[in-house]
LOZADO-248191 format. One record per residue (C-alpha): x, y negated, z; chain; residue in three letters; residue number from 1. Coordinates in steps of 0.02 Angstrom, whole numbers, plus 32768, in hexadecimal, padded with zeros to 4 digits. Layout:
BEGIN
<<X Y Z> 'A' 'ALA' NUM>
...
***
This chain:
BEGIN
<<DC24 8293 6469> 'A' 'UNK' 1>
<<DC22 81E9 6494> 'A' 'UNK' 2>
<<DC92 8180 652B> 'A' 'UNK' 3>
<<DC41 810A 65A2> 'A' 'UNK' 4>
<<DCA8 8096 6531> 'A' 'UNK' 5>
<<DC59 80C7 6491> 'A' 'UNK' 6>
<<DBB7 80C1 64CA> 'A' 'UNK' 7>
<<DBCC 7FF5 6510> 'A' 'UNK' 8>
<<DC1E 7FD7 6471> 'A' 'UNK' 9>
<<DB74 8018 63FC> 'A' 'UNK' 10>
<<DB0F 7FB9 647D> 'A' 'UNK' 11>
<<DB52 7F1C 6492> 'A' 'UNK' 12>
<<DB4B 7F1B 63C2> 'A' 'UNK' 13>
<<DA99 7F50 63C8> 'A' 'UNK' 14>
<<DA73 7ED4 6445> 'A' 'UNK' 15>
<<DAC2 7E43 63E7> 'A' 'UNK' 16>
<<DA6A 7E79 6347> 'A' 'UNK' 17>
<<D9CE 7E8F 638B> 'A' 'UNK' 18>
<<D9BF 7DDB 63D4> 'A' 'UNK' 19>
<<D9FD 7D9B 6341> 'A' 'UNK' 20>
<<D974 7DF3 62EB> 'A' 'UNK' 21>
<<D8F5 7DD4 637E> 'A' 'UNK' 22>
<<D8C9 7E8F 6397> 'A' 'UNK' 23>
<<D84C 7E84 6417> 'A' 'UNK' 24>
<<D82D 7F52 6425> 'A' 'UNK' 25>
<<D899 7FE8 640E> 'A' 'UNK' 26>
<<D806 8019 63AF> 'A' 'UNK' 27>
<<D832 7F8D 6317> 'A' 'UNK' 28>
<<D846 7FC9 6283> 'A' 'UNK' 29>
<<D8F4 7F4A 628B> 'A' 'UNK' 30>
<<D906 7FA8 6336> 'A' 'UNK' 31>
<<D93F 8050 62D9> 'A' 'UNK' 32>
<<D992 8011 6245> 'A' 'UNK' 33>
<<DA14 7FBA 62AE> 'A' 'UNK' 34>
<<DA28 803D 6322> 'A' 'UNK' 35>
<<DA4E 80B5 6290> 'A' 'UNK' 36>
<<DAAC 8042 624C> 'A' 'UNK' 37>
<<DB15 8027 62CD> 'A' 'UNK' 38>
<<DB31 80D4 6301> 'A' 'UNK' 39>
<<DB5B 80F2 6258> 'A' 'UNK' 40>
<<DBED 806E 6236> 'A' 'UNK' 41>
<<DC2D 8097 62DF> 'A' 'UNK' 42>
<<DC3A 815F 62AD> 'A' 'UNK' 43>
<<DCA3 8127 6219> 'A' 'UNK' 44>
<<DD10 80C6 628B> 'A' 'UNK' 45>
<<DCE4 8019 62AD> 'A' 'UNK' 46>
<<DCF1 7FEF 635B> 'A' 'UNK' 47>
<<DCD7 7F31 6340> 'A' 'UNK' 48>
<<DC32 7EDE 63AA> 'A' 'UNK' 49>
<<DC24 7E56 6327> 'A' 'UNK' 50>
<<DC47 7EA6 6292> 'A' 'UNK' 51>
<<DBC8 7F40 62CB> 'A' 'UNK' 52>
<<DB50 7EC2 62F1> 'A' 'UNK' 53>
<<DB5A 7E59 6258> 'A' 'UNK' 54>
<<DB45 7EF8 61D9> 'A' 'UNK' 55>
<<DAA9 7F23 6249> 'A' 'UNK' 56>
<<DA5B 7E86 6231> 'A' 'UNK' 57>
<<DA9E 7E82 616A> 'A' 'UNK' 58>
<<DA58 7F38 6150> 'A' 'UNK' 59>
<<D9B2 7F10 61B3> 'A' 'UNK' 60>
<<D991 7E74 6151> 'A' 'UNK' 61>
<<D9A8 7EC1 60B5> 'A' 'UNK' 62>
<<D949 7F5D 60E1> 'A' 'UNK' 63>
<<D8A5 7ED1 60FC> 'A' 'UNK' 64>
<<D81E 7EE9 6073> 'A' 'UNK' 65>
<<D834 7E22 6055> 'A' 'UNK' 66>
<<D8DF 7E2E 6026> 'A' 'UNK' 67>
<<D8BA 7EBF 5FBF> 'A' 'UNK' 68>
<<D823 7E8D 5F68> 'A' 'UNK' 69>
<<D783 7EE8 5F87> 'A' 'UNK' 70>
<<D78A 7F5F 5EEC> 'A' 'UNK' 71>
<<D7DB 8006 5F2F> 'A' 'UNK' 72>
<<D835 801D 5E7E> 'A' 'UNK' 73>
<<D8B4 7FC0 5E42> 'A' 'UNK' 74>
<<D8A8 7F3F 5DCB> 'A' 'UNK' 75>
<<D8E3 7F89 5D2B> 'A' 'UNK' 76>
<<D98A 7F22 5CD3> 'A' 'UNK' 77>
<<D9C0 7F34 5C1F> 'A' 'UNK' 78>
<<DA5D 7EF5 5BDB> 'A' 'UNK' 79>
***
């Protein structure tokens, strides 16, 4: 169960990732990777706005299909 405390915390990180992002709608795609991302972090112990934040916006912009490339397999690598 969550505090009152808990919950500002996850918010105010979701908030600051989300206009970082420019998350117009809850119903963004962006919208539910930070929030997941968030919750996530902070149910492994971080309790830091920024740093929750700033691993929301790192996880949602490498989660875009632009950053990832289009092809849904990975590039195969030999050595």
């Amino acid at each position: 169960m969550y505090s009152q405390d808990d919950w500002n915390v996850m918010q105010a990180a979701y908030d600051k990732a989300a206009a970082t992002l420019v998350v117009k709608s809850s119903s963004d795609t962006e919208a539910k990777i930070i929030s997941e991302t968030v919750m996530t972090a902070f149910n492994r112990g971080n309790r830091d706005v920024n740093s929750l934040a700033a691993l929301a916006v790192i996880t949602a912009i490498n989660s875009h299909p632009a950053v990832r490339g289009s092809n849904s397999e990975q590039e195969k690598r030999y050595a």
